[in-house]
KOLDO-241078 format. One record per residue (C-alpha): residue number from 1; y, z, x. Coordinates in steps of 0.2 Angstrom, whole numbers, plus 2048, in hexadecimal, padded with zeros to 3 digits. Each point is the difference from the previous one (the first is absolute). Example, Ala and Ser with C-alpha at 12.3 -4.5 7.8 and 13.67 -1.06 7.14 Angstrom:
2
+-----+-----+-----+-----+
!   k !   Y !   Z !   X !
+-----+-----+-----+-----+
!   1 ! 7EA ! 827 ! 83E !
!   2 ! 811 ! 7FD ! 806 !
+-----+-----+-----+-----+
# end
This chain:
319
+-----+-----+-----+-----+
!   k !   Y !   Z !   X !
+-----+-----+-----+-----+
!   1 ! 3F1 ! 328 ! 59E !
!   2 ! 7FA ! 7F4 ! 80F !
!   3 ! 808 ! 7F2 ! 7F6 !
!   4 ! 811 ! 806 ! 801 !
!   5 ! 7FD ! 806 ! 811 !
!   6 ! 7FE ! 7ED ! 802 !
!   7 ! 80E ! 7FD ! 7F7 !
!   8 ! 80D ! 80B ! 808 !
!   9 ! 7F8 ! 7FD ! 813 !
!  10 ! 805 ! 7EA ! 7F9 !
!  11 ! 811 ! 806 ! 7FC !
!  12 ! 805 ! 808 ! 80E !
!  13 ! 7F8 ! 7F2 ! 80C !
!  14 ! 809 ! 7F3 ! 7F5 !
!  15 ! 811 ! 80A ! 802 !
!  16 ! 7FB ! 801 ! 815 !
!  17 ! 7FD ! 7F0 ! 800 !
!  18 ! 811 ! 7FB ! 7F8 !
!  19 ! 80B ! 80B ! 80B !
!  20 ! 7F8 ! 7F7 ! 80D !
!  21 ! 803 ! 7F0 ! 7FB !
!  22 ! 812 ! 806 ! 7FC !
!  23 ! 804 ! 805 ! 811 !
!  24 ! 7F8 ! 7F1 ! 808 !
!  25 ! 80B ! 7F6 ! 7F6 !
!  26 ! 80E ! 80B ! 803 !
!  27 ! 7FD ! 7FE ! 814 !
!  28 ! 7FD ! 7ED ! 7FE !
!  29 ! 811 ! 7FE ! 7F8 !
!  30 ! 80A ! 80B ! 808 !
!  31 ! 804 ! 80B ! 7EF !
!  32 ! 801 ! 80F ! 809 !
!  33 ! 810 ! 7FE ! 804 !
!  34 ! 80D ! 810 ! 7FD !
!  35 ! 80A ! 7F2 ! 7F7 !
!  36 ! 7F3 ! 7FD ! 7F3 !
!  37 ! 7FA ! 7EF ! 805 !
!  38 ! 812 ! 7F7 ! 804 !
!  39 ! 801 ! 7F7 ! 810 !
!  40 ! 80F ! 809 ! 808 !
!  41 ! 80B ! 810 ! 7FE !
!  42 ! 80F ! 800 ! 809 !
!  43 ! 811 ! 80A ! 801 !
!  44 ! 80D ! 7F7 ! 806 !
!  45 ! 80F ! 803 ! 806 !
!  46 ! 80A ! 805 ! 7F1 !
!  47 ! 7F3 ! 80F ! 7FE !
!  48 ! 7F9 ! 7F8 ! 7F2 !
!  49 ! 7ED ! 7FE ! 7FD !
!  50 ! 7F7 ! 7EE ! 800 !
!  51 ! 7F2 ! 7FC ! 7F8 !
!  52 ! 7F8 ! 7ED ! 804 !
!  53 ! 7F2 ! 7FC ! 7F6 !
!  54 ! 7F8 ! 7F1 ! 80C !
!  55 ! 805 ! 7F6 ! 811 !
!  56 ! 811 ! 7F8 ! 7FA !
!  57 ! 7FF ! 7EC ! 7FF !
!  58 ! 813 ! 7FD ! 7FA !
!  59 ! 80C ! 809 ! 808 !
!  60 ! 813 ! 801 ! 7FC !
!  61 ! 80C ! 807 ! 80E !
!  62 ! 811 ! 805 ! 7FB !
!  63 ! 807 ! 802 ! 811 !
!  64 ! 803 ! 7F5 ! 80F !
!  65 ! 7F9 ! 80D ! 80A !
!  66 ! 7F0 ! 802 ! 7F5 !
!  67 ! 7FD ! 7ED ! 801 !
!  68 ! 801 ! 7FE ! 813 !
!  69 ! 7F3 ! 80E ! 800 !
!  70 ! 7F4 ! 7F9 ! 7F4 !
!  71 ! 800 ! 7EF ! 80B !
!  72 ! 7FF ! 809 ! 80E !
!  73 ! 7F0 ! 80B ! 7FC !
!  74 ! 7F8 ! 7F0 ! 7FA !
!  75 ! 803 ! 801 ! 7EC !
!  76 ! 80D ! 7F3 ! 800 !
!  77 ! 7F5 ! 7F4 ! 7F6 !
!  78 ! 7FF ! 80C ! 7F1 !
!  79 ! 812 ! 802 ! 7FF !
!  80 ! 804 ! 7F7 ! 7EF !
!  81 ! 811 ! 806 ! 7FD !
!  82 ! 812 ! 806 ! 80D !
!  83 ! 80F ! 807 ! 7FE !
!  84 ! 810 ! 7F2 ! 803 !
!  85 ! 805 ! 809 ! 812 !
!  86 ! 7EF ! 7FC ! 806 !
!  87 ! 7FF ! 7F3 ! 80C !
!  88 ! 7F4 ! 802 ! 80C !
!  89 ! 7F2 ! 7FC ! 807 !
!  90 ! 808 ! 7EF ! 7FC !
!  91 ! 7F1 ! 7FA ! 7F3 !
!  92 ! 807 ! 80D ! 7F3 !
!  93 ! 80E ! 7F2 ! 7FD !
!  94 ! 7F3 ! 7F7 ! 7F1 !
!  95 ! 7FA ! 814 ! 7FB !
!  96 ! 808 ! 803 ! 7ED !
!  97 ! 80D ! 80B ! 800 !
!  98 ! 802 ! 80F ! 7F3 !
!  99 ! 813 ! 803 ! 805 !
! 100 ! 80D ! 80A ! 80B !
! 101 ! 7FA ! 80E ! 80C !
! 102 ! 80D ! 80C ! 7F3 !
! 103 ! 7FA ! 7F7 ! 7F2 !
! 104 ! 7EF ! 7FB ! 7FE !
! 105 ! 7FA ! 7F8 ! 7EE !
! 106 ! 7F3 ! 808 ! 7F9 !
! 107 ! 7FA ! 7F4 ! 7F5 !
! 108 ! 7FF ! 7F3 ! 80E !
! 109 ! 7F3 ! 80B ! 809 !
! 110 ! 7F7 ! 805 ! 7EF !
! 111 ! 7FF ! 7EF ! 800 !
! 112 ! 7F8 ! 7FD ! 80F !
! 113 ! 7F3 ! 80C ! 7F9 !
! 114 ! 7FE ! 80A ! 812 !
! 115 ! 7F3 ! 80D ! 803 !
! 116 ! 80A ! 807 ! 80D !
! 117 ! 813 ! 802 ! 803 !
! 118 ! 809 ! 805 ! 811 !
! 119 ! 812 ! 807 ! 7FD !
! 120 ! 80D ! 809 ! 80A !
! 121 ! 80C ! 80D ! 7FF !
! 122 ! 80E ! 7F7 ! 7FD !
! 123 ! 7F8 ! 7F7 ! 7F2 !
! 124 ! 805 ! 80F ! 7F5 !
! 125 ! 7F2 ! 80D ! 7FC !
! 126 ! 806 ! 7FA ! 7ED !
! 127 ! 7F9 ! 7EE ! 803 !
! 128 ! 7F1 ! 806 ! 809 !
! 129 ! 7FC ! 80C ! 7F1 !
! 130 ! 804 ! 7F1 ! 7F3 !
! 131 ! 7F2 ! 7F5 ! 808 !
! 132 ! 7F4 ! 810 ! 802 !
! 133 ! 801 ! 806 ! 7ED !
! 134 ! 7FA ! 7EE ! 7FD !
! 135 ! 7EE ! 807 ! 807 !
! 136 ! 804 ! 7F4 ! 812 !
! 137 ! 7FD ! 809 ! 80F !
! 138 ! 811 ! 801 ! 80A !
! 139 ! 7FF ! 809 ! 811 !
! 140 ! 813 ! 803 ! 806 !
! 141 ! 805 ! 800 ! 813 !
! 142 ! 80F ! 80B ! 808 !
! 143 ! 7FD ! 800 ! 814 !
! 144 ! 80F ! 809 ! 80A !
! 145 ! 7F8 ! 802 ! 811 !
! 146 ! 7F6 ! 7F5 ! 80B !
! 147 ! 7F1 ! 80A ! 7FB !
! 148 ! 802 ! 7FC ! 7EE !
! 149 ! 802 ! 7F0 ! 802 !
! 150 ! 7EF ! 801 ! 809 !
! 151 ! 7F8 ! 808 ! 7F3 !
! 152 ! 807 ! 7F7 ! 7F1 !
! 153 ! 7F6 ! 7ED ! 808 !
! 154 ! 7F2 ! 80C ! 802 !
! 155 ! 801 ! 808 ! 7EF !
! 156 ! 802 ! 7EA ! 7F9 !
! 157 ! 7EF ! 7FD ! 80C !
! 158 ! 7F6 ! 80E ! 7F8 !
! 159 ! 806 ! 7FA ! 7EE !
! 160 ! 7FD ! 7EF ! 804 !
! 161 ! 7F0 ! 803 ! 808 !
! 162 ! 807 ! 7F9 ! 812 !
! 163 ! 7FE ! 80F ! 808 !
! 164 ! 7FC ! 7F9 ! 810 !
! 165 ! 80C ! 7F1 ! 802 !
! 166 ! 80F ! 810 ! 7FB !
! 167 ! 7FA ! 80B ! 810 !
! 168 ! 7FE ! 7F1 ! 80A !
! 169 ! 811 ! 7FD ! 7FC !
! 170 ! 806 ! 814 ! 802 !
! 171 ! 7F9 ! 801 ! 80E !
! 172 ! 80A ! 7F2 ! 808 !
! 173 ! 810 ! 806 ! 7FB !
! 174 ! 7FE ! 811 ! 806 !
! 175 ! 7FC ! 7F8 ! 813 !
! 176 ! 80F ! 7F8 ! 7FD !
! 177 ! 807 ! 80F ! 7FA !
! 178 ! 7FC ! 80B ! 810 !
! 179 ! 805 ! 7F1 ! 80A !
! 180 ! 812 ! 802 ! 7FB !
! 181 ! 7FF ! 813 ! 800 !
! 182 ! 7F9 ! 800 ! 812 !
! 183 ! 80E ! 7F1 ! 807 !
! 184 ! 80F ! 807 ! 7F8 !
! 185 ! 7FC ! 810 ! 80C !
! 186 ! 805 ! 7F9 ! 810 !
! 187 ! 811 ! 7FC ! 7F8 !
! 188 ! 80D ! 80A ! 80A !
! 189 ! 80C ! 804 ! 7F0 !
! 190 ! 7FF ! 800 ! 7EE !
! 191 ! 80E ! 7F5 ! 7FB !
! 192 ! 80A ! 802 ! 7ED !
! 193 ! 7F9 ! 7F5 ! 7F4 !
! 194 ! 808 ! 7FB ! 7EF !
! 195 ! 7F2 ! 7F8 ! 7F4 !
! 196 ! 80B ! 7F5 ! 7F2 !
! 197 ! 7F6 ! 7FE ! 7F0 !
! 198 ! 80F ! 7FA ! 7F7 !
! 199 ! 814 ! 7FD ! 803 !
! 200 ! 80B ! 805 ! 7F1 !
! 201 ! 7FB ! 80D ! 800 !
! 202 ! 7FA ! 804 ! 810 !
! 203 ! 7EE ! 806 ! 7FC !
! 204 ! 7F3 ! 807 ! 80D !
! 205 ! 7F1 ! 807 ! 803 !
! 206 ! 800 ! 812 ! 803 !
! 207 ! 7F2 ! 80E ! 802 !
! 208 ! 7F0 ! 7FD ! 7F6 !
! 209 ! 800 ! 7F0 ! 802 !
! 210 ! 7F5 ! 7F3 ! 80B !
! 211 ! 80F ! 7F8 ! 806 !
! 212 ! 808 ! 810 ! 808 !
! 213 ! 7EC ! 801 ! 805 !
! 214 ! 802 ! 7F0 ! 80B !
! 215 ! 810 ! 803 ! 806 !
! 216 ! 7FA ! 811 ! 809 !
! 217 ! 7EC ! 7F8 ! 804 !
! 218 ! 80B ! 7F2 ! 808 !
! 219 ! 80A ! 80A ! 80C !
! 220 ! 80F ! 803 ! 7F7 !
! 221 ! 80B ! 80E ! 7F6 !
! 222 ! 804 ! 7FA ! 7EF !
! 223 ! 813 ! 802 ! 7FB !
! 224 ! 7FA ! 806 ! 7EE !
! 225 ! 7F3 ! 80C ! 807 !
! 226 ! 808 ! 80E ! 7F7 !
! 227 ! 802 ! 7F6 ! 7ED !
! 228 ! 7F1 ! 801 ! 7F4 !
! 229 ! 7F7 ! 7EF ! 7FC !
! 230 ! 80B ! 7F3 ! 7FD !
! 231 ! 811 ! 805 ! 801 !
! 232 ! 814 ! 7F9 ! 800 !
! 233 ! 807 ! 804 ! 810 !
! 234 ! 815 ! 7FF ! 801 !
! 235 ! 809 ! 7F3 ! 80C !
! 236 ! 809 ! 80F ! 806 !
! 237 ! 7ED ! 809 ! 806 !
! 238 ! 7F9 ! 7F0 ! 808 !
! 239 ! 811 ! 7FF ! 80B !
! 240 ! 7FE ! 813 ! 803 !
! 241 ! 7ED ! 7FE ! 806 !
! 242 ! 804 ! 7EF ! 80A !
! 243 ! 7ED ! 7F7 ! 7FE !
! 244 ! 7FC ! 7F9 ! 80E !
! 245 ! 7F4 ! 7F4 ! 7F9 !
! 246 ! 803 ! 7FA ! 7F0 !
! 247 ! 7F2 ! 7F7 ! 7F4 !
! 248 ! 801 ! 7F7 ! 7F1 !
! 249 ! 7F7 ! 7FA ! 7F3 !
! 250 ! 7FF ! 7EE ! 7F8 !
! 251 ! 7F3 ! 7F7 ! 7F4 !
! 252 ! 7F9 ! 80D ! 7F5 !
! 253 ! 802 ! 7F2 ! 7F2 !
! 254 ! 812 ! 7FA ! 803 !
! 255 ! 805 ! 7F0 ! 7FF !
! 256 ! 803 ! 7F6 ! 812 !
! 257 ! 813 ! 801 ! 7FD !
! 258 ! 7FF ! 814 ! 7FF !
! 259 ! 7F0 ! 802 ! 80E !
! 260 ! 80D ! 806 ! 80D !
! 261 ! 80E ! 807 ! 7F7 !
! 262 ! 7FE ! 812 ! 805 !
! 263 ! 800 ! 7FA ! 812 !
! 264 ! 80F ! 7F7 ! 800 !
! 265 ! 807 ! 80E ! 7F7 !
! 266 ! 7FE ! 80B ! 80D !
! 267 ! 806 ! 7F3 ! 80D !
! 268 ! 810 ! 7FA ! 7F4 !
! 269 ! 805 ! 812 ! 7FD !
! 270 ! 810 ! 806 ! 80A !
! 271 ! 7FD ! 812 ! 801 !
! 272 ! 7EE ! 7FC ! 808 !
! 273 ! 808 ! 7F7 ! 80C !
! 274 ! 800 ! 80E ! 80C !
! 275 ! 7EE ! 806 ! 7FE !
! 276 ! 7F6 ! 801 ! 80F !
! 277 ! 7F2 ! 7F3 ! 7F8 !
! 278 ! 80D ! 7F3 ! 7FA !
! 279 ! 809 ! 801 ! 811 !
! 280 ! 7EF ! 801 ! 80B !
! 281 ! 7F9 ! 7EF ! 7F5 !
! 282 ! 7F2 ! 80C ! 7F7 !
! 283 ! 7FF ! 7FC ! 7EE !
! 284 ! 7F3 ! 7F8 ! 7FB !
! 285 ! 7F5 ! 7FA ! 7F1 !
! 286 ! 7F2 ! 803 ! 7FB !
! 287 ! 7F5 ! 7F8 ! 7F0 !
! 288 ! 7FF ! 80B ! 7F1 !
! 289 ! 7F2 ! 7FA ! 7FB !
! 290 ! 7F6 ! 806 ! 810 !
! 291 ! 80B ! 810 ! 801 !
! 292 ! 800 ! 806 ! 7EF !
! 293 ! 7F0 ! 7FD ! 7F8 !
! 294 ! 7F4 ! 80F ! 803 !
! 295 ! 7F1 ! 7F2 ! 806 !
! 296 ! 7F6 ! 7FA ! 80D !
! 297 ! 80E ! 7F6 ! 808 !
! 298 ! 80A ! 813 ! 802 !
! 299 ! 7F9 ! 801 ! 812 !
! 300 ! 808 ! 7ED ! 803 !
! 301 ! 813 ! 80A ! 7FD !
! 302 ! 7FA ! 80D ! 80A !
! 303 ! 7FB ! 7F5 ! 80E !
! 304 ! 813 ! 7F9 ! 7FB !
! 305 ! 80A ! 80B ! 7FF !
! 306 ! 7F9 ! 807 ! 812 !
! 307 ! 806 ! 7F1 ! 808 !
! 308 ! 811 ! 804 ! 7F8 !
! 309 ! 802 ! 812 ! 807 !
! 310 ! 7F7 ! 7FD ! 810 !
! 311 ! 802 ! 7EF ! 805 !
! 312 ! 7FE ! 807 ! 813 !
! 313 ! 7F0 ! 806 ! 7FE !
! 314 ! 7F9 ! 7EF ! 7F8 !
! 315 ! 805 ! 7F3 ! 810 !
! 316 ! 7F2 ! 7F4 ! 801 !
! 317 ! 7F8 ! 802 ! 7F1 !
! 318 ! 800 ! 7F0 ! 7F4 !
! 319 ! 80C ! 801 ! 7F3 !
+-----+-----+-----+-----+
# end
């Protein structure tokens, strides 16, 4: 009887001793993790759970937007394939590309052989699914306000691991932020302002959108305040509502012939003629690029499209 008193007391100080060393290696490794020992789980913007299963070392951004922000939290040199509309920072020129912004290749970024992919929105939830089912992580962005925008670079420094350089970068634009929020106060009036995306047809930024978002932090009442997103507006409205500032867009991918072609619509039109911004010499333009990317340069159009409405109230600043 001593002897398997012995022998049961062994056991049980062998399985002790083996559920120690089980959770010490757990601890060491960090396996303790809800997510079952992947490096990262994240939902993104399209309300769809991410799992990552280490540190990504060859990212693929199908966005503009998404490409700026990776170089600009620091995680540009593991970016090893853009969309064709990415063009900045200017080094992403001799990045391979893995096709339009609407129609991005799938096998070009399979090929690639990414261990993480940063989509958008507009990239079709369809394409983003395609590349998911292949077992590649895919976060997807769709920022509408300001402070989407700042979370989506923070959300790309926590999967990235740049945590630090993305609220470094936060934090930056939200001075510049308030600093547009707290100058636009002393302006004396809130003038009309007419935000031109596109010509023919007249499209414009409405409510729910960061644009309209600007337009009102900046000092200004947007025309389209009362549309939803992006919206058509009628020639017979915009005469009805008179802007008194008017803003267009150029760039956004467009060859150099077309870059202005929206402002010297507005300009070339007859029955604009009598508007107060074309007759008062305030339409301007403003780069797409900087305006309509949901990124780190955003505060750059605010900043912009300040000097726009309330040129008054920026006298001896540098331009």
């Amino acid at each position: 009887m001593r002897r398997r008193g012995k022998i049961e007391r062994y056991k049980l100080a062998s399985v002790v001793i083996l559920a120690l060393l089980l959770v010490t290696t757990s601890f060491s490794c960090g396996c303790l993790k809800s997510d079952e020992g992947a490096w990262m789980k994240v939902t993104d913007d399209l309300g769809r759970n991410v799992t990552i299963p280490h540190k990504p070392e060859r990212i693929v951004s199908l966005a503009p937007s998404v490409t700026e922000i990776l170089f600009a939290i620091g995680a540009g040199d593991r970016v090893v394939g853009v969309d064709e509309i990415s063009n900045y920072p200017p080094e992403v020129a001799e990045i391979e590309k893995v096709g339009s912004y609407a129609r991005i290749s799938t096998e070009k970024v399979v090929d690639l052989n990414p261990d993480l992919v940063v989509g958008a929105y507009g990239n079709g939830i369809e394409t983003i699914e395609k590349i998911s089912d292949l077992g590649i992580p895919v976060v997807g962005l769709n920022p509408r306000t300001l402070d989407e925008i700042l979370d989506s670079i923070n959300l790309l420094g926590e999967v990235t691991g740049c945590e630090e350089n993305a609220t470094r970068l936060t934090n930056e634009m939200k001075v510049t932020i308030d600093r547009v929020k707290n100058a636009s106060k002393k302006a004396a009036h809130r003038p009309r302002v007419l935000y031109v995306i596109w010509h023919d047809p007249l499209y414009t930024a409405g409510n729910g959108t960061f644009e309209d978002e600007m337009i009102s932090i900046a000092g200004g009442e947007n025309l389209a305040a009362d549309l939803p997103g992006y919206s058509i507006m009628t020639l017979e409205t915009v005469i009805d509502r008179d802007p008194e500032v008017i803003i267009t867009t150029s760039g956004g991918g467009m060859g150099v012939e077309e870059a202005n072609i929206s402002y010297e619509y507005i300009l070339s039109e007859e029955r604009f003629a009598d508007l107060t911004a074309v007759r008062e010499g305030r339409v301007y333009v403003i780069d797409a690029d900087i305006a309509c990317r949901p990124g780190p340069r955003i505060v750059d159009a605010l900043e912009e499209i300040f000097r726009f409405i309330h040129p008054e109230l920026c006298e001896g600043e540098e331009q």
